[in-house]
C-alpha positions as CSV (number, residue, x, y, z in Angstrom):
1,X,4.6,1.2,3.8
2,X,3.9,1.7,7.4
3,X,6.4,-0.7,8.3
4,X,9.2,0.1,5.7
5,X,9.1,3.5,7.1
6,X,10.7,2.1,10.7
7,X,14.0,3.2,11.3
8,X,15.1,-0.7,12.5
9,X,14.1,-1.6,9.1
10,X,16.4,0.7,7.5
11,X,19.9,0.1,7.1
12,X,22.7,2.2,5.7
13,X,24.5,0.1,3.1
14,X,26.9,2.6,1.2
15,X,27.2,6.3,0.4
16,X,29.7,8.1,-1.4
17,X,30.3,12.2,-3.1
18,X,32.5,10.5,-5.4
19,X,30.3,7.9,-7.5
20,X,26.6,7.6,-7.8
21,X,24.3,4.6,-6.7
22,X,24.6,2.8,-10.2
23,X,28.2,2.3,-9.5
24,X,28.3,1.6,-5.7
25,X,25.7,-1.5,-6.5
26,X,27.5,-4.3,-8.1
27,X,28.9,-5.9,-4.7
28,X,25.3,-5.3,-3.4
29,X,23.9,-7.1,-6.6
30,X,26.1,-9.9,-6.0
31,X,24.8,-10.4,-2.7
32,X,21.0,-10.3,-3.4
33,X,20.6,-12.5,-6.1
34,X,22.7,-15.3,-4.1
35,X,20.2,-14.0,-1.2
36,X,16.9,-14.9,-3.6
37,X,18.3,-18.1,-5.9
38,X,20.6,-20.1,-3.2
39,X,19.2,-18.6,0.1
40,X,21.8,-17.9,3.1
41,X,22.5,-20.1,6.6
42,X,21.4,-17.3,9.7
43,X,21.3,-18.5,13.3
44,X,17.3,-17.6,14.6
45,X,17.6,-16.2,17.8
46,X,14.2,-17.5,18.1
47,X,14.3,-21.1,17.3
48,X,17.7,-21.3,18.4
49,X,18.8,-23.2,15.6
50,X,20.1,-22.4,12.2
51,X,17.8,-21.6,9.4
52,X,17.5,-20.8,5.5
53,X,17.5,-17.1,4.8
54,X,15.5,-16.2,1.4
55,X,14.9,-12.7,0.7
56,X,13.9,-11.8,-2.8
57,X,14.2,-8.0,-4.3
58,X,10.3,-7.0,-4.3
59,X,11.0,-3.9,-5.1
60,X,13.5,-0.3,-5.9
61,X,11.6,3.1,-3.5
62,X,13.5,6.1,-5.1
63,X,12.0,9.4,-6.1
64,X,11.1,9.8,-9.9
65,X,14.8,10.9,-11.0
66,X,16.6,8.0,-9.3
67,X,13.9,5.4,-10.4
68,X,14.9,6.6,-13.6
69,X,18.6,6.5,-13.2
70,X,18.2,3.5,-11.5
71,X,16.0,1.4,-14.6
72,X,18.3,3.0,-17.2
73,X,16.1,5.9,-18.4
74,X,17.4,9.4,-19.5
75,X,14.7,10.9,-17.8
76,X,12.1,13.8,-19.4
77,X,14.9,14.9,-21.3
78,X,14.4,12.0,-23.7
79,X,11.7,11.9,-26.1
80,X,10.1,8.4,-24.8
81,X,10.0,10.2,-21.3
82,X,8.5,7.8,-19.1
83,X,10.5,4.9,-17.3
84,X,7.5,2.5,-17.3
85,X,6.1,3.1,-21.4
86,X,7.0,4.3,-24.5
87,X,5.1,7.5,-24.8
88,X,6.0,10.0,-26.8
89,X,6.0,13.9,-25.6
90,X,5.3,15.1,-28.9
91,X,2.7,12.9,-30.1
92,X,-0.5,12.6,-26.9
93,X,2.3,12.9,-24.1
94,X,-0.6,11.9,-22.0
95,X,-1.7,9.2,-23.5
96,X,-0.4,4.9,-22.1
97,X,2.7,3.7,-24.1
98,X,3.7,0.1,-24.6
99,X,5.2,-0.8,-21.3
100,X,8.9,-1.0,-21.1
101,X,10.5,-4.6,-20.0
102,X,13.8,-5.5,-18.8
103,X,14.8,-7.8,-21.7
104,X,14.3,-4.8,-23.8
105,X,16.2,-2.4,-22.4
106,X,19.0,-4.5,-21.8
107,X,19.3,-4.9,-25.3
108,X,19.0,-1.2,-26.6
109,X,21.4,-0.7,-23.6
110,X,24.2,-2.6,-25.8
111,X,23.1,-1.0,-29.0
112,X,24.3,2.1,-27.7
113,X,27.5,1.1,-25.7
114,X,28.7,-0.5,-29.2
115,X,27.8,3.1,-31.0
116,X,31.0,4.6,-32.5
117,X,30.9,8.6,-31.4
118,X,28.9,10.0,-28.8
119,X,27.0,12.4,-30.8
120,X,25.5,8.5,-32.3
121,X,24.9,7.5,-28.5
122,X,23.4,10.8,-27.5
123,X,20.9,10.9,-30.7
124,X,20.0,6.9,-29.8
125,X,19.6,7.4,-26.4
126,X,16.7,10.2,-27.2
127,X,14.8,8.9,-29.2
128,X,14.9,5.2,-26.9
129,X,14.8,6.7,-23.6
130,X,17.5,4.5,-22.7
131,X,20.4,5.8,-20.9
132,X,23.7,4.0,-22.1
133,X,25.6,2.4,-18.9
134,X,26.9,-0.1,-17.5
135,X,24.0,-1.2,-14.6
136,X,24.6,-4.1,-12.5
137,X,21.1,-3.1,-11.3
138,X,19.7,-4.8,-14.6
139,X,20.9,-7.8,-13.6
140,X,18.6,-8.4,-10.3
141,X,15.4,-10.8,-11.2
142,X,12.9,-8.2,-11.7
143,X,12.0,-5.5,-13.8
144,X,13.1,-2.4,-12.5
145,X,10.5,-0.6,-15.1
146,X,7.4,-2.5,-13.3
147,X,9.1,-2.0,-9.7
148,X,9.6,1.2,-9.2
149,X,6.8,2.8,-7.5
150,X,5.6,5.9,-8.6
151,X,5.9,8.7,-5.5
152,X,4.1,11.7,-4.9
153,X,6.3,14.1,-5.0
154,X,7.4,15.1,-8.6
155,X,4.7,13.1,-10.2
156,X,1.9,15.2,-8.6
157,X,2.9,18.1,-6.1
158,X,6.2,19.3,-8.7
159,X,3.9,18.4,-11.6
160,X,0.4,19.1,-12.1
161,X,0.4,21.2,-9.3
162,X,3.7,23.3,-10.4
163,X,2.7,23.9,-13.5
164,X,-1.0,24.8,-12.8
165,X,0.4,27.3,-10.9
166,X,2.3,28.4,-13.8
167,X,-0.1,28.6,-15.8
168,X,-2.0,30.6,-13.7
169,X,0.1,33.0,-13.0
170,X,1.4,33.8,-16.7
171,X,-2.3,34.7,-17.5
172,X,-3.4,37.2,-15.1
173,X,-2.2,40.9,-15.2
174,X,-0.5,42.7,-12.3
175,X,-3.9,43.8,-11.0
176,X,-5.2,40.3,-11.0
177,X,-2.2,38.8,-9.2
178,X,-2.7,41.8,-6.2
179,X,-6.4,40.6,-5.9
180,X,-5.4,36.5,-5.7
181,X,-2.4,37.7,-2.9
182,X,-5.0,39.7,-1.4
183,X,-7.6,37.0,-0.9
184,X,-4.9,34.3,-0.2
185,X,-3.7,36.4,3.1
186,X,-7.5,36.3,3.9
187,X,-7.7,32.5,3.3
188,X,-9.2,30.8,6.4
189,X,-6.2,27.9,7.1
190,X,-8.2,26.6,10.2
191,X,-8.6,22.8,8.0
192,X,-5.0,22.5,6.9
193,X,-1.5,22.9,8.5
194,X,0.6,25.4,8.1
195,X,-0.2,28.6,6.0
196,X,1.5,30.3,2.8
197,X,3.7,33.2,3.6
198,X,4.9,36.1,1.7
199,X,4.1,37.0,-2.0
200,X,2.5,33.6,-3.7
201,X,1.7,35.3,-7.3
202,X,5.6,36.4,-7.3
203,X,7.5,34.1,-5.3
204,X,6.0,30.6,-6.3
205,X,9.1,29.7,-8.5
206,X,11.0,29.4,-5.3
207,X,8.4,27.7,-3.4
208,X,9.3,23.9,-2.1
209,X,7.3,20.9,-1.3
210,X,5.4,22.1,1.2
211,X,3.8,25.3,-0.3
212,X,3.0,22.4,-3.0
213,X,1.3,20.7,-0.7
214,X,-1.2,23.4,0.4
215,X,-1.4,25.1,-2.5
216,X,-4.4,22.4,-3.9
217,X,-6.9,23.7,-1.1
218,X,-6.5,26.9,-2.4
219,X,-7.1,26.4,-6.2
220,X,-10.8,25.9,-6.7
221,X,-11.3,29.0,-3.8
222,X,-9.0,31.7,-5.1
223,X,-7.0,31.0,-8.2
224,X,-10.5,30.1,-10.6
């Protein structure tokens, strides 16, 4: 991770405000599975010599909505929600699905493209979880379901933690929610950086990552 994170190991390769990452990524396809099955002829500066370049995909790093686009998920709009298993949201949405697999995808991927109307494509597409496009993505030799690492940010701090917060706040009165400000402003912020500013019991809503971020330390003091 530490080393990913480098800026001389990251490398602009295309951006665009006209079409998304799906449809800039077929040249790029092209070129990494030539790169993994038939290798590529560098010059080492090193060795001085030329050598064989192999460079397999080990993985996609995308936040949760673009993991999703990416792998050919609808998203949480769909009623399987989850890009790596079949869980369903209305039956133990907490519980582990079957996994998802390339293979599989692919081919409920064509099902839908061949559907007649788009009200048939729309109703297929919830209930599978698969998004109907063309990927080129699909075509790299992985499985975009099993490679695409869960992050932090919308699967704990915009989840649990949003909605806790939520929930909180929809079940105390308006006395309630002056005592939790009250003892929030008095909240010693000596162990963590940064502190939370303004109303908290009226402006969370509006609150980014980084109130999301604190907001943990001050559950089990204030909140319950």
């Amino acid at each position: 991770r530490h080393m990913n994170t480098q800026l001389m190991n990251i490398h602009l390769v295309s951006s665009s405000n006209k079409v998304d990452c799906i449809q800039q990524s077929e040249p790029l396809v092209k070129d990494l599975i030539l790169l993994e099955e038939k290798g590529l002829l560098v010059h080492d500066a090193f060795l001085n010599k030329k050598v064989l370049l192999i460079a397999p995909v080990l993985g996609v790093f995308a936040d949760n909505p673009r993991a999703s686009e990416v792998s050919n998920h609808l998203g949480v709009s769909a009623l399987l929600y989850c890009r790596k298993c079949k869980v369903n949201k209305t039956i133990n949405p907490t519980s582990l699905g079957e996994s998802r697999n390339r293979a599989e995808t692919k081919v409920l991927n064509e099902e839908i493209l061949k559907k007649e109307t788009v009200v048939e494509r729309k109703r297929m597409e919830r209930q599978s979880g698969v998004k109907g496009r063309c990927n080129p993505l699909l075509n790299l030799p992985l499985d975009l379901h099993r490679c695409t690492p869960i992050e932090c940010l919308h699967t704990i701090l915009l989840g649990p933690c949003k909605y806790l917060m939520q929930l909180a706040m929809a079940k105390v009165g308006t006395n309630q929610q002056k005592s939790i400000q009250a003892q929030i402003r008095g909240f010693n912020y000596s162990a963590i950086e940064g502190k939370l500013v303004g109303n908290v019991c009226k402006n969370y809503k509006q609150f980014f990552i980084k109130f999301y971020c604190r907001l943990p330390h001050l559950y089990s003091v204030h909140i319950y």
